[in-house]
C-alpha positions in Angstrom: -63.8 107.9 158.5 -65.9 107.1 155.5 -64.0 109.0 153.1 -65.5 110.0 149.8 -68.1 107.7 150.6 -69.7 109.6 153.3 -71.8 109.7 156.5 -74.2 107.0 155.4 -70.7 104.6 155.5 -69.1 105.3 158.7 -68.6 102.5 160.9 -71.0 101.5 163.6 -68.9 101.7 166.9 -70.3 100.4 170.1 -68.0 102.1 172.6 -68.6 101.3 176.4 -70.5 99.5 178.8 -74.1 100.4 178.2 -73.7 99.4 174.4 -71.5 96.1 174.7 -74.8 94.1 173.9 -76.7 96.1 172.2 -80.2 95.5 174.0 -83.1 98.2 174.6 -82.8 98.2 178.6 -85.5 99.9 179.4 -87.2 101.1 176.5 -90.3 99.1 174.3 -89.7 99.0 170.4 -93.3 101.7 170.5 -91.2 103.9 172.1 -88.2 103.4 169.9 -91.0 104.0 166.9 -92.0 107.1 168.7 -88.3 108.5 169.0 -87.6 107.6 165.3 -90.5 110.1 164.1 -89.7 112.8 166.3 -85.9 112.4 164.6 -87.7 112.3 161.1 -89.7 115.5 161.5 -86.7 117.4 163.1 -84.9 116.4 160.1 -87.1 117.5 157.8 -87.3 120.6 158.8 -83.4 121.0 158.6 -83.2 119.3 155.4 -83.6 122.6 153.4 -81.3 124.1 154.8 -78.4 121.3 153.9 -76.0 122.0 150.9 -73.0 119.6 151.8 -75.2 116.6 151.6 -74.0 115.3 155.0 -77.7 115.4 156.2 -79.1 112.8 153.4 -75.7 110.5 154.9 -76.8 110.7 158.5 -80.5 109.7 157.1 -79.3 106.7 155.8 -76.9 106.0 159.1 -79.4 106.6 161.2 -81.9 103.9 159.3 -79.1 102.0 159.6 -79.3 102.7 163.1 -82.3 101.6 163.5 -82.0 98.4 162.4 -79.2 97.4 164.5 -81.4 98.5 167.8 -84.6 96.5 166.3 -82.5 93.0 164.9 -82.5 90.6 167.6 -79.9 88.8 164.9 -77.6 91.3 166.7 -79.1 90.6 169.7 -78.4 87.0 169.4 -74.8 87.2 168.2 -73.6 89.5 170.8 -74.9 87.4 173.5 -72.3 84.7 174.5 -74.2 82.5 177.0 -76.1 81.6 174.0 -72.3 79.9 173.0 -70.9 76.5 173.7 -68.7 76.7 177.0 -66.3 74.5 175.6 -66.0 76.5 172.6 -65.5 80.0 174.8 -62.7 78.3 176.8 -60.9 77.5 173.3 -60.4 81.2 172.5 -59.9 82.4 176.0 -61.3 85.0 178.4 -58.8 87.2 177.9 -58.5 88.5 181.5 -58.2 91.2 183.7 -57.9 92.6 179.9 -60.8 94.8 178.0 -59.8 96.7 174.8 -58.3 100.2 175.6 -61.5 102.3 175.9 -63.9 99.3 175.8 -66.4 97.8 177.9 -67.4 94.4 178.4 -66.5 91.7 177.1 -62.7 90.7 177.6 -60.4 90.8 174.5 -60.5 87.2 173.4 -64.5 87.3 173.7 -64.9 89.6 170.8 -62.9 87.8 168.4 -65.6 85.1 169.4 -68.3 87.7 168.7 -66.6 88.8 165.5 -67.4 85.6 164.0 -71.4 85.4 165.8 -71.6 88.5 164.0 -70.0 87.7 160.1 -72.3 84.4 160.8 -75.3 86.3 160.9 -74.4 88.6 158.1 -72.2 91.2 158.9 -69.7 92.1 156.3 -67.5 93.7 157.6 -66.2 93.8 161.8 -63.1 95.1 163.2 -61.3 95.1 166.4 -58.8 97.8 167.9 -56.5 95.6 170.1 -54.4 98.7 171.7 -52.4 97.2 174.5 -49.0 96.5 172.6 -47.0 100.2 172.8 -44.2 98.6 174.3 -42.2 101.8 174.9 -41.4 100.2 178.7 -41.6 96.3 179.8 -41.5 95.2 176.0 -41.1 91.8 177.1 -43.5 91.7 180.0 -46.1 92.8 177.5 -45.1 90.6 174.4 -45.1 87.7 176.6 -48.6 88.1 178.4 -50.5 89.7 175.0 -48.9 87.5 172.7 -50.1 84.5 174.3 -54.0 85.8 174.6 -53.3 86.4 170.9 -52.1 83.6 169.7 -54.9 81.6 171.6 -58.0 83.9 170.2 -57.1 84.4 166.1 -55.8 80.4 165.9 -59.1 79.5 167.6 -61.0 82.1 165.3 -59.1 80.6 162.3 -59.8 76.7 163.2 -63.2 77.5 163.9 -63.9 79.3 160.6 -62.3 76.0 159.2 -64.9 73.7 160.9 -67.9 76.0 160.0 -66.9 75.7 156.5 -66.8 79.7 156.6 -63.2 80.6 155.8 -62.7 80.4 152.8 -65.6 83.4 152.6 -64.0 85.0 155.4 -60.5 86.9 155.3 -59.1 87.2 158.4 -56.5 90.2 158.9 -54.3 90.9 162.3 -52.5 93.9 161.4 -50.4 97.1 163.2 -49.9 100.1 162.4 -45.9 100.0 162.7 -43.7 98.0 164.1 -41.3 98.2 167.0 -37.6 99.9 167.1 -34.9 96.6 166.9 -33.1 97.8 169.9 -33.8 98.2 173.2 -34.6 101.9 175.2 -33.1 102.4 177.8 -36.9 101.4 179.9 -36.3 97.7 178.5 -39.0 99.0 175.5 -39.5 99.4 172.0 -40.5 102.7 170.6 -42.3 103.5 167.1 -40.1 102.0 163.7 -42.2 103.0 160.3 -40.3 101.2 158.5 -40.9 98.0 158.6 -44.1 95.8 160.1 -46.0 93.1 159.2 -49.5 91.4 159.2 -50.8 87.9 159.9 -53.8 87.1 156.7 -55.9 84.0 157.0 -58.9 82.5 154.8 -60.7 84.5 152.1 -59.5 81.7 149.3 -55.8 82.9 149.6 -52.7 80.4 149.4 -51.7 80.6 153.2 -48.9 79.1 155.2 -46.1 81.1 153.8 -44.0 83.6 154.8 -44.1 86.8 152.0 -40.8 89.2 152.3 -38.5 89.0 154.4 -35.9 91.8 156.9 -32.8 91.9 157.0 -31.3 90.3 160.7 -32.0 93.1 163.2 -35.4 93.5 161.5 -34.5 96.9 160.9 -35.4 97.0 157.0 -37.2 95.0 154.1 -35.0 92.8 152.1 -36.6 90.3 150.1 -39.9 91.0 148.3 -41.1 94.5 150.1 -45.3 94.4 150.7 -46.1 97.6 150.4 -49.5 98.4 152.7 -51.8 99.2 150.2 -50.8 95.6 148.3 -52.3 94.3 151.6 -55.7 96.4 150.9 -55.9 95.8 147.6 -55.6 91.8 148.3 -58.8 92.8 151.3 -60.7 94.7 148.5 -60.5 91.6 146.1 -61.6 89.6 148.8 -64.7 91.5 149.4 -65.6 91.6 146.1 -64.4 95.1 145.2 -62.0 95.3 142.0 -59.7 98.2 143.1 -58.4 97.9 139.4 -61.2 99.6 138.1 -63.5 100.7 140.9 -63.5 104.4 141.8 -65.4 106.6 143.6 -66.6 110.3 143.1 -64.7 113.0 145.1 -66.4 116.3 146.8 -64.9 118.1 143.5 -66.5 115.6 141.0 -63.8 113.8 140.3 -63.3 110.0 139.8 -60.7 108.7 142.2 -58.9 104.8 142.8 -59.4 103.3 146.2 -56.2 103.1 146.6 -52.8 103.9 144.4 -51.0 100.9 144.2 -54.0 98.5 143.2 -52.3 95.4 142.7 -53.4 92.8 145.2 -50.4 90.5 146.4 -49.9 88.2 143.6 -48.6 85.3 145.7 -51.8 85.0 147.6 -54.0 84.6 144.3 
């Protein structure tokens, strides 16, 4: 979630099929207008009765709302016919494959809508590519999803390039763990904490290196440990956020750091 920031900064998620596009099937923006103020008045009359300040939040999510139903920006960028064919067939359709508890499109087609999107202003988009708990078939998996990935984030990356975008874009394929280094028993890998990694592109860093290093079996770190919140920090910086100095107000009052360790990876400055 949000954090200390609250409500009015959750993220926007457009779960399932009716929402993959965004578009007011159905309903005329008067009608839209005519929803909004029957939301307005019911929240005024709750409004009094708020102390936690999670209603003035939801206001200011629900504007935000508002404005997502009513840009045809959004519209526009979510709708890939309007893209060059040639183009789509660079990052891939991604088939039979939709994100775990997606709808349309395929998995390589919203990396191509993550960039429609960041080109029509929005800061900030994530993807949730959940398809890699190998626990059974690792290979079987690795082989067919690697490839899909590999084929979307280089395309995303080269196109950036050629839009002259990304350097102002920071590209950032990351897990939450990584994989045991020996095989179960069902030819899979299970959970292993202790070591993963993460792919960065763009966003004015120095790429094409390699930063740490495992030792053989890739069991632990070895050389130069990245610790995860180095790899924040380094996303904060490149959003314009100092986490050296910013800080934000907890529910007691209290000023707090982003994150702990706010040191962005020196090697990528």
């Amino acid at each position: 979630g949000a954090g200390f920031l609250g409500a009015a900064f959750q993220a926007f998620k457009p779960d399932g099929e009716g929402t993959s596009d965004m578009k007011l099937n159905g309903i005329s923006l008067d009608r839209l207008q005519d929803r909004k103020a029957v939301l307005t008045g019911l929240d005024r009359l709750k409004r009094d009765c708020d102390s936690t300040g999670m209603l003035k939040g939801l206001d200011a999510f629900s504007q935000a709302a508002f404005g997502v139903l009513t840009s045809s920006k959004l519209v526009d960028a979510l709708d890939l016919s309007k893209e060059d064919p040639k183009l789509r067939e660079k990052y891939g359709d991604g088939k039979p494959y939709k994100f775990q508890y997606d709808g349309a499109p395929t998995v390589n087609e919203h990396v191509l809508i993550a960039r429609r999107l960041v080109e029509v202003g929005v800061r900030s988009v994530t993807l949730s590519y959940g398809r890699w708990d190998s626990h059974g078939a690792n290979f079987d998996l690795v082989r067919d999803h690697g490839a899909k990935l590999d084929q979307c984030v280089s395309a995303l990356v080269q196109d950036l390039d050629e839009r002259g975008m990304l350097n102002d874009v920071t590209v950032a394929v990351w897990g939450e763990f990584g994989r045991t280094p020996r095989i179960n028993p069902g030819a899979g890998r299970d959970h292993w904490p202790q070591v993963s990694c993460a792919l960065l592109a763009g966003g004015g860093m120095k790429t094409g290196q390699v930063i740490g290093s495992t030792n053989r079996l890739g069991e632990y770190a070895k050389d130069r440990p990245v610790h995860v919140q180095e790899v924040v920090g380094t996303i904060y910086r490149n959003l314009g956020i100092d986490p050296m100095t910013v800080t934000l107000r907890d529910p007691t009052g209290r000023p707090q750091y982003l994150i702990d360790m706010r040191e962005p990876i020196p090697e990528l400055a």
